[in-house]
C-alpha positions in Angstrom: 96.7 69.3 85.0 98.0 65.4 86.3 101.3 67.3 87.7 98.9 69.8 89.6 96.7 67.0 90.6 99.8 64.8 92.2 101.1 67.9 93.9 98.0 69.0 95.8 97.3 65.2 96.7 101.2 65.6 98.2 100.6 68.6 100.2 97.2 67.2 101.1 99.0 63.4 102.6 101.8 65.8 104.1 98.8 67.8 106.1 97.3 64.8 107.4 100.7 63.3 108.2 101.1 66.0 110.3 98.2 65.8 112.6 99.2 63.1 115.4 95.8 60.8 116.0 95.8 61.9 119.0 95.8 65.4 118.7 93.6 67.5 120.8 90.5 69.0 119.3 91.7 72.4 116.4 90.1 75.1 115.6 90.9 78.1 113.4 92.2 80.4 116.0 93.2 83.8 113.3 94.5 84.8 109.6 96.5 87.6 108.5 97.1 88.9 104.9 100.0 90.9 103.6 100.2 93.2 100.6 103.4 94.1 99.2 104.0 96.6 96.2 106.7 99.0 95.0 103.7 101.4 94.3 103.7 101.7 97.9 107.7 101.9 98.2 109.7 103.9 95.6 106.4 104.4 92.9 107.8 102.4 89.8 106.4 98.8 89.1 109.0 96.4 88.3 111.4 93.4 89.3 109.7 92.0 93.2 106.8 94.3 91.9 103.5 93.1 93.9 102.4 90.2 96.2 99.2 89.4 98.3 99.7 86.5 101.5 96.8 84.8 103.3 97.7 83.1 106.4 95.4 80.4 108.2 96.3 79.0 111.9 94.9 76.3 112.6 95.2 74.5 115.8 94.9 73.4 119.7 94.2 76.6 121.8 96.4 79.2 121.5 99.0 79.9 124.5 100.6 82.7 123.6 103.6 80.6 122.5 104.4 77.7 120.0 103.0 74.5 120.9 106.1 71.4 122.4 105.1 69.3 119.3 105.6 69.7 115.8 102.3 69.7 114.0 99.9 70.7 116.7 99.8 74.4 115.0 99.5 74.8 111.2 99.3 77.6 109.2 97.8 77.3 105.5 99.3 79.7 102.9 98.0 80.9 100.1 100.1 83.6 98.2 100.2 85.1 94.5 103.3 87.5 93.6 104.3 89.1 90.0 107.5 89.6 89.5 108.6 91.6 86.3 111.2 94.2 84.3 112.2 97.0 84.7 109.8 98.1 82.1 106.5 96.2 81.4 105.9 97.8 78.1 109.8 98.3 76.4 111.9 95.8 78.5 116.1 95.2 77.8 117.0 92.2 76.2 119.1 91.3 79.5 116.2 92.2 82.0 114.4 89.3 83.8 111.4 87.9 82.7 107.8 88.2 83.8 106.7 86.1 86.4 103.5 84.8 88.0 103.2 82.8 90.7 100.5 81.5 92.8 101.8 79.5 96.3 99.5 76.8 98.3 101.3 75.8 101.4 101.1 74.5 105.0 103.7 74.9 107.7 104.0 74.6 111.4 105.4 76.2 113.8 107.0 74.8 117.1 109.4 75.4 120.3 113.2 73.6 119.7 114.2 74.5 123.2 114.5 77.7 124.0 114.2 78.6 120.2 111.1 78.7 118.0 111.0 76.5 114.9 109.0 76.9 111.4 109.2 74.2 108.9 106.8 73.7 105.9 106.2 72.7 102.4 105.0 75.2 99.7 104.1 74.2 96.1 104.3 77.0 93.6 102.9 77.4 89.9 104.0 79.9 87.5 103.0 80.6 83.9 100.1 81.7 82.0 98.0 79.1 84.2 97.8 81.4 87.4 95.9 84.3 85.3 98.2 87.1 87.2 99.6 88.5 84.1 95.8 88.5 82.8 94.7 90.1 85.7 97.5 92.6 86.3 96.9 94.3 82.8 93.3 94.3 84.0 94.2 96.4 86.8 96.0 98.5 84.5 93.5 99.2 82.0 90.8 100.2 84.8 93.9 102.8 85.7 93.9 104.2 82.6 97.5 102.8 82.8 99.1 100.9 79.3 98.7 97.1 78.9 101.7 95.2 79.6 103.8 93.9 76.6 106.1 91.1 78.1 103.6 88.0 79.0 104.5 86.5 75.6 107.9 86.0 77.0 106.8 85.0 80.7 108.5 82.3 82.7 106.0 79.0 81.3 103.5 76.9 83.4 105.4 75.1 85.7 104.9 73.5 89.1 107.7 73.7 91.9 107.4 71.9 95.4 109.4 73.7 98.0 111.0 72.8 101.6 111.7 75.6 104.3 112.4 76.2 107.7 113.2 79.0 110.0 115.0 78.7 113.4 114.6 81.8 115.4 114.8 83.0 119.3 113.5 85.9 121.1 115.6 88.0 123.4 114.0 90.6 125.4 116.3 94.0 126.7 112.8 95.8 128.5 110.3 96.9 125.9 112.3 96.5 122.7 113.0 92.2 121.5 116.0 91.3 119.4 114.9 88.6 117.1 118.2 86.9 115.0 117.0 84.2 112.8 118.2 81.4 110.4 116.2 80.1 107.3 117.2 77.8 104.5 114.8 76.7 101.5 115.5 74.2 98.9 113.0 74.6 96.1 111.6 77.5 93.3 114.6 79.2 95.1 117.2 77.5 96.9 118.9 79.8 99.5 120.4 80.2 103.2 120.2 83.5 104.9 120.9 84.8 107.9 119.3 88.2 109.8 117.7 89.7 113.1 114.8 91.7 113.3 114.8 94.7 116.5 111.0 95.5 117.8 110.3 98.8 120.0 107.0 97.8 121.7 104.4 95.3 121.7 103.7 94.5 118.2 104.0 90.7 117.8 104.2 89.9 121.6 102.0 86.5 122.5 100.8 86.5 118.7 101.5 84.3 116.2 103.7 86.0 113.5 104.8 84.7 110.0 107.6 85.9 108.0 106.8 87.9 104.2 108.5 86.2 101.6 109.9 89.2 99.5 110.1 91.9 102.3 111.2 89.9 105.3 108.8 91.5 107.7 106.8 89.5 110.3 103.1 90.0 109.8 100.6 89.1 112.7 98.5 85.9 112.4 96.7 85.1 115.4 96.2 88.1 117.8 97.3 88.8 120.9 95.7 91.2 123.3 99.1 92.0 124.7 100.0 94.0 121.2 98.4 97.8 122.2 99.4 100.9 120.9 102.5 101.9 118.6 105.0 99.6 118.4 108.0 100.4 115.5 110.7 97.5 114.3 113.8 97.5 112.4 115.7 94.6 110.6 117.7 92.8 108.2 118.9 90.0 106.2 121.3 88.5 103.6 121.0 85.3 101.8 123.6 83.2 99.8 120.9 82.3 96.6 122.4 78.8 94.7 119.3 78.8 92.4 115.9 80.1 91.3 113.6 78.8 89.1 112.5 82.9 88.4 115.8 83.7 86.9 116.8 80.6 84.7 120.1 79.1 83.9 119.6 78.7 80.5 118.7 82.1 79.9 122.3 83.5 80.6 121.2 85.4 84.0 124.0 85.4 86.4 123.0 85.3 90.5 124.2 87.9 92.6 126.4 87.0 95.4 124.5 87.7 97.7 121.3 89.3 98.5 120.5 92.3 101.3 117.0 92.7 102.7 116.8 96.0 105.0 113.2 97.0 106.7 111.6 99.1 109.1 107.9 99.4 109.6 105.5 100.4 112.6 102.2 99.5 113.8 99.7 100.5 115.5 97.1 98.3 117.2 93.4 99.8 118.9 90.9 97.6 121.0 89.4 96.2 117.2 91.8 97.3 114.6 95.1 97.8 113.5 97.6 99.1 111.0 101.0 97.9 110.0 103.4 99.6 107.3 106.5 98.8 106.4 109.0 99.6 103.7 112.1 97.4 102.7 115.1 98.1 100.5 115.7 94.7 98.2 119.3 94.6 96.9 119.5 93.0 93.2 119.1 90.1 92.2 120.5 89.6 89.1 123.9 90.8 87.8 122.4 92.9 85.1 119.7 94.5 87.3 120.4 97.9 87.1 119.5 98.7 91.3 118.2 97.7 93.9 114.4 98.9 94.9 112.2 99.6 97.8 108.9 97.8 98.3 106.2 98.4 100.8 103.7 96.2 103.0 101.1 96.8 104.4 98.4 95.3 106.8 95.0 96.2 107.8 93.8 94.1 110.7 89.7 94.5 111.9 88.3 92.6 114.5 84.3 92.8 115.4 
């Protein structure tokens, strides 16, 4: 546990370094949570299978736009994703291996001119330590459904420290907003991908929104009482992958060139509650993953 120990002490030093002395008086001002499954997008359960993100702002009083200075607003991450084979119970020899992975992270988010900036640190663990595999065959066996077969041969405990940031700018054309970003990571996964995301409505307008790891879609954070009624989005991305720490070198997997990331989704937002869906189409991976697969989101906001 010493390599977990330094890592959250890191994370922890990088928090407080970013907090000026003179920072204004914070408070939590919203959290979103996302849940991402392939039950919920073509019905199978493998590969980018399942994944649950809680988001935390934290900061000066919200204006309905990023803060001048990096590290006024911060949002704390926490997120846990499996990530499996095709087949949990007969696998190929040349399909990935099972993964789980729990994420602690903090990240701010800032204007760069006219542009918005996101930049962060995220420190992931994967292995038998998280408990997901544990707890996904639990899940199963209350479903009546077979116990998995493949955590024997599970990616091992690990711990991986993680830089990101995404530069993005918001173009308005009447009700609908074009938003093209750029995002590059160094870390579990090292990547640089490019993409734009089309909204038709208010969803997202004078809120806070933070981008989904595996689908891509932006999921509300701190509310904004501009966002009424139903708003629908399209989008897209493709990212250049140089490495991952879920698909290892050393056992003979081969990176696709590229990798494709199309969503739509649409929500709907009442006076004290809301509802977001979303479905994306994830292109493979891996050379020897057979397809590509569609994962859903979804979001469930209720405010009293």
């Amino acid at each position: 546990m010493k390599p977990l120990a330094r890592l959250l002490a890191l994370l922890t030093a990088l928090t407080g370094l970013a907090m000026p002395a003179h920072a204004e008086e914070r408070a939590l001002l919203g959290w979103g949570r996302l849940f991402t499954n392939d039950v919920l997008g073509d019905g199978y359960d493998r590969w980018r299978t399942g994944a649950y993100t809680i988001s935390i702002a934290y900061g000066p009083d919200w204006q309905g736009v990023a803060p001048d200075r990096f590290g006024q607003l911060l949002e704390f991450r926490l997120r846990s994703e499996l990530i499996a084979p095709e087949s949990l119970t007969a696998p190929a020899v040349n399909d990935r291996r099972f993964v789980g992975a729990f994420t602690l992270g903090v990240h701010s988010y800032s204007k760069l001119g006219a542009s918005d900036l996101r930049a962060g640190l995220d420190l992931t663990f994967t292995g038998p330590q998280t408990g997901l595999g544990e707890l996904q065959n639990t899940i199963h066996e209350t479903f009546g459904l077979e116990s998995s077969k493949v955590l024997d041969d599970q990616i091992p405990n690990n711990a991986y420290a993680s830089l990101s940031a995404e530069l993005s700018r918001e173009l308005a054309f009447g009700n609908a907003r074009l938003r093209p970003f750029l995002e590059v990571q160094a870390g579990v996964e090292s990547f640089a991908r490019v993409g734009a995301d089309l909204t038709f409505g208010s969803y997202g307008r004078g809120a806070l929104m933070a981008r989904d790891i595996t689908t891509g879609h932006l999921y509300q954070v701190i509310r904004s009482r501009e966002d009424q009624g139903l708003s629908f989005l399209i989008g897209g991305d493709m990212a250049k992958v140089y490495s991952s720490e879920y698909l290892p070198e050393e056992d003979g997997f081969e990176l696709t060139d590229t990798r494709t990331r199309l969503r739509a989704g649409m929500n709907w937002q009442g006076d004290n509650h809301g509802l977001f869906y979303g479905l994306t189409y994830l292109s493979e991976e891996f050379e020897a993953q057979t397809e590509g697969q569609m994962v859903g989101a979804l979001q469930l906001r209720l405010f009293f």
